[in-house]
Steps between C-alpha positions, in 0.01 A plus 500: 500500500637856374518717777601880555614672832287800595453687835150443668434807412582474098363160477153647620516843254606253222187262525293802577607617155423181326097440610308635208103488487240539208281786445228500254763199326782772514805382699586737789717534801353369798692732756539830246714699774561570885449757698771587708591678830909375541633479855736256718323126411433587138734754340827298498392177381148498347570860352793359355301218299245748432706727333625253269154449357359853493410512147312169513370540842507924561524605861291779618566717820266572726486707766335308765489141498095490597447722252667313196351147594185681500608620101573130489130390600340738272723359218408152537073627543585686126653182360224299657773287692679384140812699667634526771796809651749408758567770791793475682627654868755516755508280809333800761228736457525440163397175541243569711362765286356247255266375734229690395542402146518167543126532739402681207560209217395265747139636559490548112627194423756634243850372456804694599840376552673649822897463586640612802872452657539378783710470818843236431399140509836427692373759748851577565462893474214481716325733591552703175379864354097482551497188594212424773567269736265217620621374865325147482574445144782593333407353152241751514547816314229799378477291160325219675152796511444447189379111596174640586426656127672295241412213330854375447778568717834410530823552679827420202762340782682303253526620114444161369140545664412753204444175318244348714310819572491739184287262320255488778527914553438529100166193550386753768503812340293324201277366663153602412375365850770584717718786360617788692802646648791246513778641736839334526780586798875513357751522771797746417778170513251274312413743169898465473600204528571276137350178440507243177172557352363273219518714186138348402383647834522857321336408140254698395165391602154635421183468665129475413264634819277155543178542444326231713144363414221478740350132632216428237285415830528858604431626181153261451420597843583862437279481180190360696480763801530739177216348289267572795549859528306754469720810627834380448837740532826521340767622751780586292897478673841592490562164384301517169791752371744229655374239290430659190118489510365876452356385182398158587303653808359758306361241263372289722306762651347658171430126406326404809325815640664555786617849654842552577640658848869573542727514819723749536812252403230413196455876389497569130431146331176648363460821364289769649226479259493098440104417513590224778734700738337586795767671699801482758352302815501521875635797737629716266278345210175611339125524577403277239758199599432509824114521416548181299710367788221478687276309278722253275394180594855340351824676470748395315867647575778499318821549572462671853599421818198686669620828723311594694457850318359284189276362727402769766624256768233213341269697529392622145337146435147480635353238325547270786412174219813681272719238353893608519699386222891544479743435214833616603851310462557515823377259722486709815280750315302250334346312789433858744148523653345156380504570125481228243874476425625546116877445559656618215585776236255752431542473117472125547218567707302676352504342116399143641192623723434730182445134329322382822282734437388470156154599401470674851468871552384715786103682516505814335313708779822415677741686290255733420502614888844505474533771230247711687671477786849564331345791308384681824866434644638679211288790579658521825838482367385802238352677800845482699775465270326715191670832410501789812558841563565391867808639683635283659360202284434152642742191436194392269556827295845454437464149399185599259714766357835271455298261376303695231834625330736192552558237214336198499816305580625656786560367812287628839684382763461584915537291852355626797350835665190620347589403096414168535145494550421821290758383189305193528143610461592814285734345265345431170670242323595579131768169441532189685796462712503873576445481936748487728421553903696266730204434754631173666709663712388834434918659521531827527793605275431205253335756229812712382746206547216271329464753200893443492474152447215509295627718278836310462237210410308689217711835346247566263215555691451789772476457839290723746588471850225617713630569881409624781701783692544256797639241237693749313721567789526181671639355139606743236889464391414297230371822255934574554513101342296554274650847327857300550352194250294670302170362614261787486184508720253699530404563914226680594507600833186601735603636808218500752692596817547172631399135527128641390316104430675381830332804663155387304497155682566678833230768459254218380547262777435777735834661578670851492688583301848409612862501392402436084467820392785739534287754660363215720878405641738567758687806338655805549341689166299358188720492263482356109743358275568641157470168278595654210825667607610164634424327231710790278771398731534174394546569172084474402278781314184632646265742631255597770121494351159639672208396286425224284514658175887583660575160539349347140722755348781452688467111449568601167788644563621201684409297213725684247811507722789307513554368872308487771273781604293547856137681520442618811177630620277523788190337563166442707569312846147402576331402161504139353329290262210292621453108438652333803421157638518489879827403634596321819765703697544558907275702671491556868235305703606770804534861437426848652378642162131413432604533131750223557210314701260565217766384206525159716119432452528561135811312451336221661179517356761475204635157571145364505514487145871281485449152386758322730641163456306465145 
């Protein structure tokens, strides 16, 4: 057997480098580049084997290591987990600054691949620069958090042990039922020491995401709770984009009669004005979706794992005879709150109960109901999000405007703070694909790193980061990435003087108003932050606008220029978008405020609607 000497650390660059996968038939790399954040456990060895294959493989530099994973996650959503970045840190805080990331691909079950240096495997330095100590255990080093939220994870104590565990890292990562963040530990000694490898170890290999079928049982069974409904619902996934299956879906709706609800992961696989899309559903969903909610007597879901903000804490379904169905790859997903489990791909899915189903469609009155009720949604999106002379404008308003005078193909992409649930019931789909708010773990300071990485992922669309002043400044370096690589975004930025949805929740469940708002915290003088100037520092164009007809022009603006520009303008704290499904959340039993006392009794008057254990 032919065999080559290589460092740990060269010998796991050079395989990276030689995983391809297929896109659309096309032959791609698998791992198109690394982000980057060099210190003492990476930059001597690792960056050394990196450099060597920085054409093939480019290296980006972020400037915080959350931050870039983060661009890493939104990478792999845009390329529907066909590829996959690499982010690399130091043995410290650097380390320990990917944690977040990694929560966030786990909850969204998207692949990233993390790698961290660690302390010496010798332990002969010990205790070395940022190293923490554990006085029980002294295997045990800050790498070993990341056990809780990966689904592979390794420690590399020997270089020959690349060969036994990059196959099942690279299995992992593709992995249409358990994919997600992969993390692997290198200790500083290890990633250089040399090792014989088997040349054939490093040939080029591509891969093909599996597409596993579904048990024809489920499927008949599927088919039969199906043929005897009257009100049946589509719930529409992340996982439909995963597998492929906006158009199947969209078929199978048209061709069986049944209205179509999306989750927020789900956004944007029908287009606003399809006759059988019936709206984003749950908490921050619509009227008419949670109005059907309550009456479909058989749901069929695809390609969700069920939040709780999809289903207002289970409570959206009162049908108490409804019939849950779940295709989803994932087993875990599949078999949640006694539904008929379809294991398997949604594409797969979905054509063979499409054959199940021959000859079958839903009762028109059904459908009919739902574009009534969809129609009168849309009239409260017009009323909210139309055009306004309002100053300041709503979040609504800015999205209505942005949204009336973007291209079809751009990119709308948010997190957390008040965006989410207006972007998601404002946001009129114009192109498939074009939705982007991470709402499994709801990070603050994913959006401007995500439109990083999502950019990287598609150059030739635009991407629209929508973000909060509260997420603007716990997360905002990347614009300065961004202008240094040449991805342009476009970031609109409405400042409401605080944490203003945060504030919402506290006012509605019967609090003061307490340490959200600026005005409402423990300060010395109200003071605001001048987005735009910031931004300017960094390198970005952009400007401060007032009214709406401000902002579509400067949007403009931002569309003709040639980095990255920031709108900054200021907007209502108090006014939001109706819609909501009730939402289980902690609410005193004992307080001194009767309007505490009094949002108890609601909230519990609430949970009477919860269908628990079924």
């Amino acid at each position: 057997m032919k065999t080559i000497r290589l460092t740990m650390a060269q010998a796991l660059v050079r395989f990276l480098v030689n995983q391809r996968t297929l896109i659309d038939g096309k032959e791609e790399a698998l791992f198109p580049g690394v982000f980057a954040i060099f210190g003492h456990g990476n930059v001597t060895c690792l960056g050394e084997a990196l450099e060597t294959v920085r054409e093939e493989m480019p290296t980006w530099r972020g400037q915080n290591e959350q931050s870039m994973a983060l661009a890493g996650v939104a990478y792999a959503k845009a390329k529907r987990r066909r590829q996959i970045m690499v982010a690399t840190s130091s043995i410290g805080p650097g380390c320990t600054n990917l944690l977040t990331a990694a929560a966030t691909a786990h909850a969204n079950r998207l692949p990233i691949l993390l790698l961290s240096g660690d302390t010496f495997a010798n332990r002969l330095p010990d205790p070395v620069l940022q190293q923490v100590e554990n006085f029980q255990n002294p295997t045990m080093t800050v790498t070993d958090a990341f056990q809780a939220f990966t689904r592979y994870w390794d420690r590399i104590n020997r270089p020959e042990q690349l060969i036994s565990s990059l196959p099942q890292m690279v299995a992992t990562l593709l992995d249409p039922a358990d994919c997600g963040p992969v993390f692997l530990a290198l200790p500083q000694d290890i990633q250089a020491e040399a090792f014989d490898y088997p040349e054939v170890f490093f040939e080029k290999t591509v891969h093909q995401i599996p597409r596993p079928r579904p048990d024809r049982n489920s499927i008949a069974e599927a088919a039969t709770i199906l043929r005897n409904a009257e009100k049946p619902l589509i719930i529409s996934g992340g996982g439909v984009f995963y597998s492929g299956a906006v158009s199947e879906l969209v078929s199978f709706a048209e061709t069986f009669n049944i209205p179509v609800v999306e989750t927020i992961a789900g956004r944007s696989a029908m287009l606003h004005d399809h006759p059988h899309n019936a709206g984003p559903l749950g908490v921050i969903g619509s009227s008419s979706a949670n109005m059907l909610a309550e009456e479909a007597d058989v749901v069929l879901a695809v390609g969700t794992r069920l939040q709780d903000f999809t289903t207002g804490s289970w409570s959206v379904f009162g049908n108490e005879q409804m019939r849950l169905i779940a295709i989803n790859a994932a087993r875990y997903d599949a078999h949640k709150h006694r539904a008929l489990s379809v294991v398997g791909d949604a594409l797969a899915g979905i054509e063979e109960l499409g054959q199940a189903l021959e000859g079958w469609k839903a009762p028109d009155p059904w459908i009919s109901k739902s574009r009534s009720l969809y129609a009168e949604w849309n009239t409260t999106v017009e009323q909210h999000s139309g055009p306004t002379t309002d100053v300041p404008p709503s979040y609504a308003h800015v999205i209505g405007a942005v949204n009336r005078v973007c291209d079809e193909t751009d990119l709308a992409l948010t997190a957390a703070g008040g965006f989410p649930g207006e972007l998601c019931k404002n946001w009129k789909t114009k192109s498939s694909g074009t939705f982007d708010c991470e709402f499994g773990f709801s990070c603050m300071g994913y959006e401007i790193a995500g439109g990083w990485g999502a950019k990287m992922a598609d150059p030739d669309r635009d991407v629209i980061v929508f973000v909060g002043d509260g997420s603007y400044l716990m997360m905002n370096s990347d614009i300065y990435s961004s202008v240094l690589t040449g991805h342009k975004l476009i970031v609109v930025v409405c400042d409401n003087g605080g944490f203003s949805v945060i504030n919402r929740l506290q006012n509605f469940k019967g609090s003061v108003s307490f340490n959200n708002q600026i005005a409402d915290s423990k300060v010395e003088r109200v003071e605001y932050v001048d987005f735009v100037q910031h931004a300017k520092s960094m390198g970005a164009l952009g400007e401060q606008v007032e009214s709406i007809d401000e902002l579509e022009q400067a949007f403009k603006r931002a569309k003709a220029a040639d980095r990255s520009y920031v709108i900054s303008m200021r907007i209502q704290q108090h006014q939001w978008t109706p819609g909501d499904a009730w939402w289980d959340v902690g609410v005193p039993e004992v307080s001194q405020r009767a309007e505490v006392r009094q949002a108890r009794a609601d909230h519990s008057e609430g949970q009477q609607k919860q269908r628990v254990g079924i």
